[in-house]
N, CA, C and O atoms as CSV, one atom per row, in Angstrom:
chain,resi,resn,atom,element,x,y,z
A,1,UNK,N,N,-15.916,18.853,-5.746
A,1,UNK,CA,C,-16.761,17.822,-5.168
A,1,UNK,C,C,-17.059,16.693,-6.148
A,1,UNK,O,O,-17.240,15.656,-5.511
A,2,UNK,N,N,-17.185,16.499,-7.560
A,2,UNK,CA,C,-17.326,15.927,-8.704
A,2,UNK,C,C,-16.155,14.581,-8.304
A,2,UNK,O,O,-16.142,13.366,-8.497
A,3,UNK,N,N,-15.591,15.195,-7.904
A,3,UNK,CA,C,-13.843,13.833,-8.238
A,3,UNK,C,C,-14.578,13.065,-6.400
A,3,UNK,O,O,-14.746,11.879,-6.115
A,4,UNK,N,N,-14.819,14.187,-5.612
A,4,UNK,CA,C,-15.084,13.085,-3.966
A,4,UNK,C,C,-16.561,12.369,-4.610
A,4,UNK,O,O,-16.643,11.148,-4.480
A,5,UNK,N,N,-17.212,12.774,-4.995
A,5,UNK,CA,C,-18.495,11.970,-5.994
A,5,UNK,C,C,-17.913,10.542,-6.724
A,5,UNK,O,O,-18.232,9.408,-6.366
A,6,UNK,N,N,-17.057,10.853,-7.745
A,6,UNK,CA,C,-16.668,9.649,-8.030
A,6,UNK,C,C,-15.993,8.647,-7.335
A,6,UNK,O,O,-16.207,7.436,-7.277
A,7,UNK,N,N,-15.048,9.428,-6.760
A,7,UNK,CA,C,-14.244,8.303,-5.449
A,7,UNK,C,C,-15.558,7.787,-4.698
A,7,UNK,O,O,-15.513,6.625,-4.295
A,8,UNK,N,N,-16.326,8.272,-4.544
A,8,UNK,CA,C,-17.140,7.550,-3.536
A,8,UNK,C,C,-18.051,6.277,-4.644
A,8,UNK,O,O,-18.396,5.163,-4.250
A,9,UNK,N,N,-18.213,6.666,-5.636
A,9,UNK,CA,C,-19.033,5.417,-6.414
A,9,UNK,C,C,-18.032,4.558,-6.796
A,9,UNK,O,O,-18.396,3.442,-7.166
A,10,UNK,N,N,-16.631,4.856,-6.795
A,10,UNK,CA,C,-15.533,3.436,-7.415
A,10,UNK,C,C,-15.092,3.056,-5.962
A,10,UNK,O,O,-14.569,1.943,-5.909
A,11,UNK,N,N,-15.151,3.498,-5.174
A,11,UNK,CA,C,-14.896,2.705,-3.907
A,11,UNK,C,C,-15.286,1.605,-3.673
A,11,UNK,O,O,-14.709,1.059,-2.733
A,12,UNK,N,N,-16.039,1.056,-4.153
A,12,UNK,CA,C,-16.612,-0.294,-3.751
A,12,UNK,C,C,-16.108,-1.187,-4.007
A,12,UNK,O,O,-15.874,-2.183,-3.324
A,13,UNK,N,N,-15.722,-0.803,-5.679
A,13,UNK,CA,C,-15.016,-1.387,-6.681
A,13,UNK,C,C,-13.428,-1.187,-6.441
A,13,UNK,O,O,-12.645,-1.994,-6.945
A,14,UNK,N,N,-13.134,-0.497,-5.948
A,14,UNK,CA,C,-11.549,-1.065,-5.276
A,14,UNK,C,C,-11.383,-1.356,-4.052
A,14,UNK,O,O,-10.351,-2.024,-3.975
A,15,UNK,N,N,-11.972,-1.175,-2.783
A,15,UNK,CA,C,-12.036,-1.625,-1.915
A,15,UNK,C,C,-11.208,-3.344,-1.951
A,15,UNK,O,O,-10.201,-3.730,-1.358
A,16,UNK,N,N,-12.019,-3.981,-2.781
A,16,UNK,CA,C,-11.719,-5.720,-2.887
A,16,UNK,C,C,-9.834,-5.667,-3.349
A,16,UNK,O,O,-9.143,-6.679,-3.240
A,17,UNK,N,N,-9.390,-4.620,-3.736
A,17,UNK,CA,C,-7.900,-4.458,-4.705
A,17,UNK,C,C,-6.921,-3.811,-3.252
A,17,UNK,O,O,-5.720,-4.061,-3.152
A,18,UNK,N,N,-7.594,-3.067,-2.335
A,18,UNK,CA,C,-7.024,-2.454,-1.536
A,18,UNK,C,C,-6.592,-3.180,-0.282
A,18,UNK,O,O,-5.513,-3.175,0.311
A,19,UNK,N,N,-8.231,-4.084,0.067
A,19,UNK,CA,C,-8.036,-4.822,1.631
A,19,UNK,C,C,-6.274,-5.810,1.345
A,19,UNK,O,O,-5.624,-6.350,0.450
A,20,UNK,N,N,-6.218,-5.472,2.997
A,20,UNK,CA,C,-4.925,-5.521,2.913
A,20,UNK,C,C,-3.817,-5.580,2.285
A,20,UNK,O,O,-3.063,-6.516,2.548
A,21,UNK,N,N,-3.522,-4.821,1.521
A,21,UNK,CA,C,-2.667,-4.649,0.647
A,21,UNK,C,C,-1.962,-2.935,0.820
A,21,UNK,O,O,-2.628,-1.900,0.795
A,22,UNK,N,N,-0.259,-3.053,1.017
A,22,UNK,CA,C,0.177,-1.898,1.619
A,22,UNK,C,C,-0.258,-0.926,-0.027
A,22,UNK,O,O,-0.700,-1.533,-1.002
A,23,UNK,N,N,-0.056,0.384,-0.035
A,23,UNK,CA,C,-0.494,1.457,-1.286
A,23,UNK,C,C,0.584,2.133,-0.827
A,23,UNK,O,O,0.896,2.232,0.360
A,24,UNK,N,N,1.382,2.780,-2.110
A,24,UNK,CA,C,1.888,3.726,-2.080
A,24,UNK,C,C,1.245,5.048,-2.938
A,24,UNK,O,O,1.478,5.117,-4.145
A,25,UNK,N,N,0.410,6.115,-2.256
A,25,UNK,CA,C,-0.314,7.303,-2.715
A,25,UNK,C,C,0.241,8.092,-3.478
A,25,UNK,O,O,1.462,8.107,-3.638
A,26,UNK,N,N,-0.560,8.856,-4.058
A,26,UNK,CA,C,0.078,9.864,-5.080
A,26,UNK,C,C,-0.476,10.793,-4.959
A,26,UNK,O,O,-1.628,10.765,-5.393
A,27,UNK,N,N,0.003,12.074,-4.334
A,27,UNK,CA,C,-0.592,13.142,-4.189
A,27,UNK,C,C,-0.867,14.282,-5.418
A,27,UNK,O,O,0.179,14.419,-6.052
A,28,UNK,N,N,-1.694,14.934,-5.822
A,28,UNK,CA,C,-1.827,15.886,-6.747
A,28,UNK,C,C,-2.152,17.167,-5.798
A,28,UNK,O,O,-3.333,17.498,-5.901
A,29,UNK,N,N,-1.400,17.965,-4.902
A,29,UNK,CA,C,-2.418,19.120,-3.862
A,29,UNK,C,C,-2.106,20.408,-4.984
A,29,UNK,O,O,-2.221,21.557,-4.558
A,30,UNK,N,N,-1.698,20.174,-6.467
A,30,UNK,CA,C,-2.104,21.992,-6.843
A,30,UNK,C,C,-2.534,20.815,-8.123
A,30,UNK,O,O,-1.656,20.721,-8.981
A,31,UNK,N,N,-3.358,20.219,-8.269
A,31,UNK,CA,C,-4.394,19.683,-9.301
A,31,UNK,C,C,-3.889,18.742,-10.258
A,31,UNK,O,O,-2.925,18.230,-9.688
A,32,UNK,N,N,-3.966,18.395,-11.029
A,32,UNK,CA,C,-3.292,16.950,-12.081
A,32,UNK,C,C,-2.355,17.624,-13.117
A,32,UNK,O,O,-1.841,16.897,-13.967
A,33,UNK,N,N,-1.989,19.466,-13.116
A,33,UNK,CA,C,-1.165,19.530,-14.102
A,33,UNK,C,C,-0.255,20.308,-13.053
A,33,UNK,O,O,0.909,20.331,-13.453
A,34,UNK,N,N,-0.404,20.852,-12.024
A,34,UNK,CA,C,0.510,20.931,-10.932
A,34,UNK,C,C,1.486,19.638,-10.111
A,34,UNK,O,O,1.390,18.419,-10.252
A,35,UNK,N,N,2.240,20.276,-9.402
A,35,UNK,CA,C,3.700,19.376,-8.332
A,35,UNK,C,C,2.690,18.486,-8.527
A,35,UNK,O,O,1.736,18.662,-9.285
A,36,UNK,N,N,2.947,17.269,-7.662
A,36,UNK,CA,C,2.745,15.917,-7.211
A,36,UNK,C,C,4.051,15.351,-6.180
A,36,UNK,O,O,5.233,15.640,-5.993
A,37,UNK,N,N,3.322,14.639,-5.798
A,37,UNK,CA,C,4.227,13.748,-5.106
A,37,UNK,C,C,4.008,12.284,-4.629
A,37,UNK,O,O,2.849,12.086,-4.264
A,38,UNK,N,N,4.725,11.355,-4.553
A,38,UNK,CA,C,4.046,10.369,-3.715
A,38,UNK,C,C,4.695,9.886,-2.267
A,38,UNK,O,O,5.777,10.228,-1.790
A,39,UNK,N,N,3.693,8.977,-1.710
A,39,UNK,CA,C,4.108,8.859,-0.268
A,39,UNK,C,C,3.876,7.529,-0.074
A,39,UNK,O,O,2.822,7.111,-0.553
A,40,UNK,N,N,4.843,6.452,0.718
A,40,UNK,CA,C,4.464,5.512,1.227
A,40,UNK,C,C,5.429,5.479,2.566
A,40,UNK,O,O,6.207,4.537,2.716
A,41,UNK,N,N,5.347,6.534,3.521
A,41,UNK,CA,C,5.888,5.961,4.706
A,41,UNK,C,C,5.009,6.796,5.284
A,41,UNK,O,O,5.222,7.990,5.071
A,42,UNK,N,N,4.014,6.500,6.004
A,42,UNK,CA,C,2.553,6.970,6.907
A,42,UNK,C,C,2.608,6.437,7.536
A,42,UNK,O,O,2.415,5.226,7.645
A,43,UNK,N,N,3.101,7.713,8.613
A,43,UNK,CA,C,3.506,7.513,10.242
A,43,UNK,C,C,1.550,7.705,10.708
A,43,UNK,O,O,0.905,6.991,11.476
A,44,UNK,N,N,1.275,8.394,10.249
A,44,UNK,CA,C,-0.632,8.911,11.031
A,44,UNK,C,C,-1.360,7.191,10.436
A,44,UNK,O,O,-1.196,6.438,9.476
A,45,UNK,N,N,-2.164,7.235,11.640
A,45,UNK,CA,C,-3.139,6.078,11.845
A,45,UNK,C,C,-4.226,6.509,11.834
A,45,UNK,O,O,-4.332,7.482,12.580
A,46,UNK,N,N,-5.601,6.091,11.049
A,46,UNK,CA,C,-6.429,6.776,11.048
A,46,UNK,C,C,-7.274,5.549,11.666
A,46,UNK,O,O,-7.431,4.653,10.835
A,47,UNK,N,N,-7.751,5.337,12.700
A,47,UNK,CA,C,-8.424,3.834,12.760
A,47,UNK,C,C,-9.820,3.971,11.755
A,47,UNK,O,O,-10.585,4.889,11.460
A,48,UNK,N,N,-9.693,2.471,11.397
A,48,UNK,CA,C,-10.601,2.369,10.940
A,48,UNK,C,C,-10.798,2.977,9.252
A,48,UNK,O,O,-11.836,2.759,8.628
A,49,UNK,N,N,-9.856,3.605,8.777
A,49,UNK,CA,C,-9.552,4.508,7.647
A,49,UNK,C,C,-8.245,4.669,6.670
A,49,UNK,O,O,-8.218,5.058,5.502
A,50,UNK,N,N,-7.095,4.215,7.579
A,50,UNK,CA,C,-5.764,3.984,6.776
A,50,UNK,C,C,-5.231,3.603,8.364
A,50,UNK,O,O,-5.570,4.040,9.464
A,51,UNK,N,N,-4.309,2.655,7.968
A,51,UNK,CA,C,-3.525,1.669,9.253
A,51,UNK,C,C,-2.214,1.585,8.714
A,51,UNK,O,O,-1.929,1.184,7.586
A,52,UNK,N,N,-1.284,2.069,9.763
A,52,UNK,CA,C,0.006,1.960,8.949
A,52,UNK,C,C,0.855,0.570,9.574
A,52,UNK,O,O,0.861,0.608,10.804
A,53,UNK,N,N,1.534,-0.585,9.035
A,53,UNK,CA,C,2.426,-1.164,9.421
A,53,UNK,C,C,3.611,-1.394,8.529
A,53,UNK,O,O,3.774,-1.265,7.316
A,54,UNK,N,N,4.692,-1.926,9.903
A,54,UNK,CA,C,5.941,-1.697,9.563
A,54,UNK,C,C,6.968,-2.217,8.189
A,54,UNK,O,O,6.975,-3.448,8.211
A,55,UNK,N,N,7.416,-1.942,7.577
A,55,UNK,CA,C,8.069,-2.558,6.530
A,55,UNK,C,C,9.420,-2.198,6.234
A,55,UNK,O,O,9.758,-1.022,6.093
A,56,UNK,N,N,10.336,-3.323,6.118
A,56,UNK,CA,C,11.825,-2.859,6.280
A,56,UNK,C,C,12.479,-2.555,4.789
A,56,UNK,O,O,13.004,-3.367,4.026
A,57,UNK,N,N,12.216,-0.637,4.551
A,57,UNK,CA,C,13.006,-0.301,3.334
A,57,UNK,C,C,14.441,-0.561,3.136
A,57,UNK,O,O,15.260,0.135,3.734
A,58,UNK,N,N,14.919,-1.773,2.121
A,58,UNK,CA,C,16.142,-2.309,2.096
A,58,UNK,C,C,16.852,-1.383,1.613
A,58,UNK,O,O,17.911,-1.196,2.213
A,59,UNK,N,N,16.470,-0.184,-0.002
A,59,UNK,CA,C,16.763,0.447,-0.072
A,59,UNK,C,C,17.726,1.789,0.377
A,59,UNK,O,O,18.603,2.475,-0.148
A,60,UNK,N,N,16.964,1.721,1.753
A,60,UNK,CA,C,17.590,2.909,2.469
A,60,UNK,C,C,17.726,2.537,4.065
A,60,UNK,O,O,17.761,3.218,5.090
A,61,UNK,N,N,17.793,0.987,3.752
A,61,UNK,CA,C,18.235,0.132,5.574
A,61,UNK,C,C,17.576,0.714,6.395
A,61,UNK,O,O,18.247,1.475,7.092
A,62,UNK,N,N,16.251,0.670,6.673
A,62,UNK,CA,C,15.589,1.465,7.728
A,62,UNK,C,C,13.909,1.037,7.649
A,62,UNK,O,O,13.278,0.933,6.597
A,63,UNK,N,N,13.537,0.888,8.585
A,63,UNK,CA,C,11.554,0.600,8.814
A,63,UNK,C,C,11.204,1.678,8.904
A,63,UNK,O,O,11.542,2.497,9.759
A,64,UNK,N,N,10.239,1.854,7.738
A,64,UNK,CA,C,9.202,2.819,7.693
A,64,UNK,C,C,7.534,1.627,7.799
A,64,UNK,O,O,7.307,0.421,7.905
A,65,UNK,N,N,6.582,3.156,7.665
A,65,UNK,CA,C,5.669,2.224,8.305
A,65,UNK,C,C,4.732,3.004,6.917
A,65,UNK,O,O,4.642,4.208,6.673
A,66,UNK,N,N,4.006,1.628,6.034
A,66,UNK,CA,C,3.400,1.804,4.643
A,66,UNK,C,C,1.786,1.569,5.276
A,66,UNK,O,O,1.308,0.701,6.007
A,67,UNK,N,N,1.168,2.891,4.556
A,67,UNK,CA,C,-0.396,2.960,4.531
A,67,UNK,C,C,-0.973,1.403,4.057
A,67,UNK,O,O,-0.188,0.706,3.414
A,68,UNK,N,N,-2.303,0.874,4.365
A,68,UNK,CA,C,-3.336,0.381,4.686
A,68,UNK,C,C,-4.751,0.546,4.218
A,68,UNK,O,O,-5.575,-0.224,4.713
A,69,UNK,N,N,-5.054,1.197,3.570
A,69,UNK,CA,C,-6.919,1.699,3.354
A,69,UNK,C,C,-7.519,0.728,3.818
A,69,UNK,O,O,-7.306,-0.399,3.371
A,70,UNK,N,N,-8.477,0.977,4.904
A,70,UNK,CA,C,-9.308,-0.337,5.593
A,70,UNK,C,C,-10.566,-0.049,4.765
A,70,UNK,O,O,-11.120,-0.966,4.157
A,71,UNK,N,N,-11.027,1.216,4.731
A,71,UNK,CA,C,-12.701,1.625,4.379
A,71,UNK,C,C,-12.649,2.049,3.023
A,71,UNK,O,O,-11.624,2.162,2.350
A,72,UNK,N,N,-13.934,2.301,2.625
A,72,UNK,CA,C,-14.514,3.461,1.638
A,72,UNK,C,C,-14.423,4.365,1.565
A,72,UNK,O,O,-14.265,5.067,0.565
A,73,UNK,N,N,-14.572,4.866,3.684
A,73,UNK,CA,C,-14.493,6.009,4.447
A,73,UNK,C,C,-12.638,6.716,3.973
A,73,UNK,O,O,-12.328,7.854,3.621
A,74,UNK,N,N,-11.868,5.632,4.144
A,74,UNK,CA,C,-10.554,5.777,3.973
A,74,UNK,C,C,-10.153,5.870,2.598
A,74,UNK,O,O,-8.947,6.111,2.648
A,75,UNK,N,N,-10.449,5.820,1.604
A,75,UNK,CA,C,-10.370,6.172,0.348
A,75,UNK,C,C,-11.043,7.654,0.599
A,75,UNK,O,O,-10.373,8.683,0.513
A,76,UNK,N,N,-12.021,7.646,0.822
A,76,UNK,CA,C,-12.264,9.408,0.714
A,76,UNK,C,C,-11.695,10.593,1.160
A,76,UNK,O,O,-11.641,11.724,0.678
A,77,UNK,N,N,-11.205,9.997,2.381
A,77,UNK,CA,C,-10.157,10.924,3.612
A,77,UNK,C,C,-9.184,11.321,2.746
A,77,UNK,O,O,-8.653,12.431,2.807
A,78,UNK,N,N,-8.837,10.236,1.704
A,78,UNK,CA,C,-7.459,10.315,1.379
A,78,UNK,C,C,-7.488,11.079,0.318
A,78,UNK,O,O,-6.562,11.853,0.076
A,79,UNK,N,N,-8.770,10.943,-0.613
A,79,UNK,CA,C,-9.102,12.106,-1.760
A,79,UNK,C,C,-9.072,13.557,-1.316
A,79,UNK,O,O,-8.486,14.506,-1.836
A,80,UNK,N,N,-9.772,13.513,-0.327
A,80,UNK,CA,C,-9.958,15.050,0.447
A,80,UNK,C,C,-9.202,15.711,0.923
A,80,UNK,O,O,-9.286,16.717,1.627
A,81,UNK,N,N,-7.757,14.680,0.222
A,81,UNK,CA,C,-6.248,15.450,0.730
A,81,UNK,C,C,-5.545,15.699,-0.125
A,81,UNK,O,O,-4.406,16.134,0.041
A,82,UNK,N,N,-6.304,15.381,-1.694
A,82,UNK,CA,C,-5.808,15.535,-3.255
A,82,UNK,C,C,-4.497,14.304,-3.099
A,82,UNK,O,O,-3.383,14.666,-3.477
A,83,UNK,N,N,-4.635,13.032,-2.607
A,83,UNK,CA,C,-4.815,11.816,-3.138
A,83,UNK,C,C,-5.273,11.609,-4.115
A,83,UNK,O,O,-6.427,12.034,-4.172
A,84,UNK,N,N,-4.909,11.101,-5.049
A,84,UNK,CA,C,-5.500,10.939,-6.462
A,84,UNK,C,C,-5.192,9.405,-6.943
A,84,UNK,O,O,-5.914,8.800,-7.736
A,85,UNK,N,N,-4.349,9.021,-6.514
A,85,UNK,CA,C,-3.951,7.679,-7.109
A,85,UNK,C,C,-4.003,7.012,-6.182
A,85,UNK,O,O,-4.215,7.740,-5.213
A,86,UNK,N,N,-3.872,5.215,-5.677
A,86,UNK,CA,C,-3.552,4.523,-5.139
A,86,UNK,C,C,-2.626,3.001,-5.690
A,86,UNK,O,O,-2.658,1.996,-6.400
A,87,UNK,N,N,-2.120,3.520,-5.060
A,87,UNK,CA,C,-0.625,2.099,-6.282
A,87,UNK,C,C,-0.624,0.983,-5.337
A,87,UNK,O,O,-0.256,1.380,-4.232
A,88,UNK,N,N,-0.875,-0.161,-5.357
A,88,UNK,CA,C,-1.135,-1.645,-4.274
A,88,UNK,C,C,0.097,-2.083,-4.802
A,88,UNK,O,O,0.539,-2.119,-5.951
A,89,UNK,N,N,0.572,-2.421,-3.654
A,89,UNK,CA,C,1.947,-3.628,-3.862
A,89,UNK,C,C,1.354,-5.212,-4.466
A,89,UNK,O,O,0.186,-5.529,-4.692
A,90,UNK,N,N,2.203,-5.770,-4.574
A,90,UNK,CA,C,2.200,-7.098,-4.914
A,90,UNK,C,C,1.655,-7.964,-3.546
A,90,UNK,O,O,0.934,-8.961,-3.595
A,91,UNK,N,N,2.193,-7.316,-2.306
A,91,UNK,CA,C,2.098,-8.013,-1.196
A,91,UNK,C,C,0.803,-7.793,-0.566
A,91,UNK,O,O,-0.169,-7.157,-0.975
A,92,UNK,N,N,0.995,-8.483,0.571
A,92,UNK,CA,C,-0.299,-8.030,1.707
A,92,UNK,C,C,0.085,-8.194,2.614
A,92,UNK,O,O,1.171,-8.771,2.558
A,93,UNK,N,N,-0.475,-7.828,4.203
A,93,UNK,CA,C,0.217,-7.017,5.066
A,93,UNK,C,C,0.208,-8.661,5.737
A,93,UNK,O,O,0.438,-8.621,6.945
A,94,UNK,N,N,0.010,-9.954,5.250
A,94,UNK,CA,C,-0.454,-10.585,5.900
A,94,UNK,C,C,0.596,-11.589,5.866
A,94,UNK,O,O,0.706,-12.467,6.722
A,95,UNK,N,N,1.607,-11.404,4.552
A,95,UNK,CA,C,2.776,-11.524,4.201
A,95,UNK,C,C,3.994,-11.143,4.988
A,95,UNK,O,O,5.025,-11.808,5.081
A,96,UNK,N,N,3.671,-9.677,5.687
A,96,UNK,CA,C,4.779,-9.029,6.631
A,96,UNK,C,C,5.197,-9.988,7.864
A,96,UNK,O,O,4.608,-10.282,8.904
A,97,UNK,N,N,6.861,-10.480,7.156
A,97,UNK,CA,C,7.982,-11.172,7.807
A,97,UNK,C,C,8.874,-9.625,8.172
A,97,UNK,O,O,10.105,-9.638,8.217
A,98,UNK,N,N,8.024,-8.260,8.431
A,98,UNK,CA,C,8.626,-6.849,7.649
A,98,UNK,C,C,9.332,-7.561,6.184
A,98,UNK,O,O,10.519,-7.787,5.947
A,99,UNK,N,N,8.079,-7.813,5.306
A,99,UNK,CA,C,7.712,-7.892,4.246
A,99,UNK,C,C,8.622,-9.591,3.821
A,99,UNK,O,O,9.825,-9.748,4.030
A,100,UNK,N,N,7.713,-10.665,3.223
A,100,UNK,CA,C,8.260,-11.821,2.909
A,100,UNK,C,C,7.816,-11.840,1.353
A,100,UNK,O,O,8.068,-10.924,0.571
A,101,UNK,N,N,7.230,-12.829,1.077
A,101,UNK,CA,C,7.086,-12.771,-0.338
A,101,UNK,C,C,5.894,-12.842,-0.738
A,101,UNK,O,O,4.974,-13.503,-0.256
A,102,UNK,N,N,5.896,-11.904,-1.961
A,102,UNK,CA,C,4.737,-11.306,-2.320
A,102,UNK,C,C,3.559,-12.415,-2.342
A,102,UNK,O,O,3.883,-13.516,-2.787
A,103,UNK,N,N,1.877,-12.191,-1.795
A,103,UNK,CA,C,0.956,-13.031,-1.564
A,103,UNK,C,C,0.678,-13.613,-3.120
A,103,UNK,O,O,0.697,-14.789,-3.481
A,104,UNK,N,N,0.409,-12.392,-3.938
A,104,UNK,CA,C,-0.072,-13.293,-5.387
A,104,UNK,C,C,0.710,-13.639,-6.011
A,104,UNK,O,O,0.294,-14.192,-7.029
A,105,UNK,N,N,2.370,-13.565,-5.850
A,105,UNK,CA,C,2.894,-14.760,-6.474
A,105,UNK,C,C,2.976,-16.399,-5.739
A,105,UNK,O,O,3.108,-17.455,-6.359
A,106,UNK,N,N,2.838,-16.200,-4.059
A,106,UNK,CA,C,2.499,-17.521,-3.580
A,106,UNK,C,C,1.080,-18.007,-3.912
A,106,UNK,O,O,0.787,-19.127,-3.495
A,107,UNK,N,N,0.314,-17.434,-4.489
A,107,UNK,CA,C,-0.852,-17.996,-4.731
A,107,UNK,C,C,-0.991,-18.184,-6.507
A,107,UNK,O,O,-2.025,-18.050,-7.161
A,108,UNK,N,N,0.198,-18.485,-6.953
A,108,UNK,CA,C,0.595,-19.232,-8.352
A,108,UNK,C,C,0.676,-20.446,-8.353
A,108,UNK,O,O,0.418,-21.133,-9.342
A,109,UNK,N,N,1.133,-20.994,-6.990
A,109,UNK,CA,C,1.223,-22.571,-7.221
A,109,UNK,C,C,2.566,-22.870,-6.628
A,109,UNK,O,O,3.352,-21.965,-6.350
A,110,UNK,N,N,2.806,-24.021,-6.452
A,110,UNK,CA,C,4.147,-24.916,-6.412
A,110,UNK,C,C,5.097,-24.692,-7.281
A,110,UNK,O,O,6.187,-25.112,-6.893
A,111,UNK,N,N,5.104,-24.069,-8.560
A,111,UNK,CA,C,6.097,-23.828,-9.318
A,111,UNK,C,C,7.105,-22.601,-8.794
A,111,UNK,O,O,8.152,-22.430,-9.418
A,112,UNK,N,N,6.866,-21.947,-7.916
A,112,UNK,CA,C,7.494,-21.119,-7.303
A,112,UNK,C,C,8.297,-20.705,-6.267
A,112,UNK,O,O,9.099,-19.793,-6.072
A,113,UNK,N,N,7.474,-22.422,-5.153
A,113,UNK,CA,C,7.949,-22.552,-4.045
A,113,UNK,C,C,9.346,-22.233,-4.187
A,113,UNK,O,O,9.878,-21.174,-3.857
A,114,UNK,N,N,9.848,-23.156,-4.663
A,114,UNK,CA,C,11.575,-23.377,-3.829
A,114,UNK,C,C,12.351,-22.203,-5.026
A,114,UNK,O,O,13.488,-22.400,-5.455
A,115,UNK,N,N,11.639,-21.191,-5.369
A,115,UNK,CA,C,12.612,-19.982,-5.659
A,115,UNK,C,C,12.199,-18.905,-4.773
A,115,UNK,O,O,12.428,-17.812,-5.290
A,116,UNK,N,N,11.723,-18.838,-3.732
A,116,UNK,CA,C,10.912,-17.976,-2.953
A,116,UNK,C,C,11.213,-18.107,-1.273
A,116,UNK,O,O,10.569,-18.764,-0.455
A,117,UNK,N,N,12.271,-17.356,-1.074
A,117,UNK,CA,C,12.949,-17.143,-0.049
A,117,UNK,C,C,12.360,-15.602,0.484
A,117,UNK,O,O,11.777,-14.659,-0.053
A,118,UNK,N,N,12.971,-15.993,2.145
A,118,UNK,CA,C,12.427,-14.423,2.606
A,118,UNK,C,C,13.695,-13.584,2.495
A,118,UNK,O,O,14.650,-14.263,2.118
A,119,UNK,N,N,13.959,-12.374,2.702
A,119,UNK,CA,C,15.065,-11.398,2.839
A,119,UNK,C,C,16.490,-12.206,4.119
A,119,UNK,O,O,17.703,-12.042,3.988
A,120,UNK,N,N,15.950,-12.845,4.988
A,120,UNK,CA,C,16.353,-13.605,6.297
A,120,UNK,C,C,17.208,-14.877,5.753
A,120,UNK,O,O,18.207,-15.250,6.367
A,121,UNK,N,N,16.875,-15.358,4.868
A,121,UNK,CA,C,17.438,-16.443,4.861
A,121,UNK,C,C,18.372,-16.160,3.186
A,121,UNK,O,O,18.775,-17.128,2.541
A,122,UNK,N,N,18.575,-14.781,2.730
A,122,UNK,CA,C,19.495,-14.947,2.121
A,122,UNK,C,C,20.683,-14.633,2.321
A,122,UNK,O,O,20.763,-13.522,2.847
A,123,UNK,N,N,22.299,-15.445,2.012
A,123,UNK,CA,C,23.199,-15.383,2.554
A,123,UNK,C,C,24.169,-14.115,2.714
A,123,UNK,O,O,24.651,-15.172,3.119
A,124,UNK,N,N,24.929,-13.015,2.819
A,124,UNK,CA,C,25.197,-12.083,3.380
A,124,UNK,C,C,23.999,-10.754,3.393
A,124,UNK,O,O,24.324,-9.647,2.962
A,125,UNK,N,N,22.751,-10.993,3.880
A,125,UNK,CA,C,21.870,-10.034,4.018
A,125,UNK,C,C,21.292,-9.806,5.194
A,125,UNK,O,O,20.523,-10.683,5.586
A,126,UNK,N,N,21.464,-8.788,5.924
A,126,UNK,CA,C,21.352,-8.807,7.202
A,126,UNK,C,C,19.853,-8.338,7.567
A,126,UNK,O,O,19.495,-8.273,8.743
């Protein structure tokens, strides 16, 4: 209960790092010197708690659908599942062209514009 204690007092404090921004999780379920794993294709919708939308893994040519944390509430759910980490992309969901270019490098400035294409408009990429 000590670690859902702390998640609940730094929640506040990442909340502002999380809103909209896809996470890829890191599970610890036999403790921090046990397996692990991580996950970013979360098919479950939790309203109001983790929201999944779609994103096209180029990697492996296929849409999976990447977690969301909306709440505080949703940071805890996710501890209480030995979630331990939360890793934020570069992007935000607000960006999803099924994913264009990352929000905080468009919010660098004009020096970036015209190297900053979406996946769509580059030439043999389907």
């Amino acid at each position: 209960m000590d670690l859902v204690t702390y998640y609940k007092d730094v929640s506040t404090v990442m909340m502002p790092y999380l809103e909209d921004s896809p996470v890829t999780l890191h599970y610890f379920p036999q403790g921090l010197s046990g397996v692990s794993f991580y996950k970013r294709d979360f098919k479950s919708v939790l309203p109001g708690l983790v929201e999944s939308y779609p994103y096209h893994e180029m990697s492996q040519d296929k849409i999976i659908q990447v977690p969301v944390v909306k709440s505080r509430a949703g940071i805890i759910y996710l501890v209480s599942k030995a979630c331990l980490e939360f890793h934020t992309w570069a992007s935000k969901i607000t960006d999803f062209n099924i994913l264009t270019v990352p929000q905080r490098i468009k919010e660098k400035g004009d020096l970036f514009k015209d190297l900053l294409v979406s996946q769509q408009e580059l030439p043999g990429i389907k």
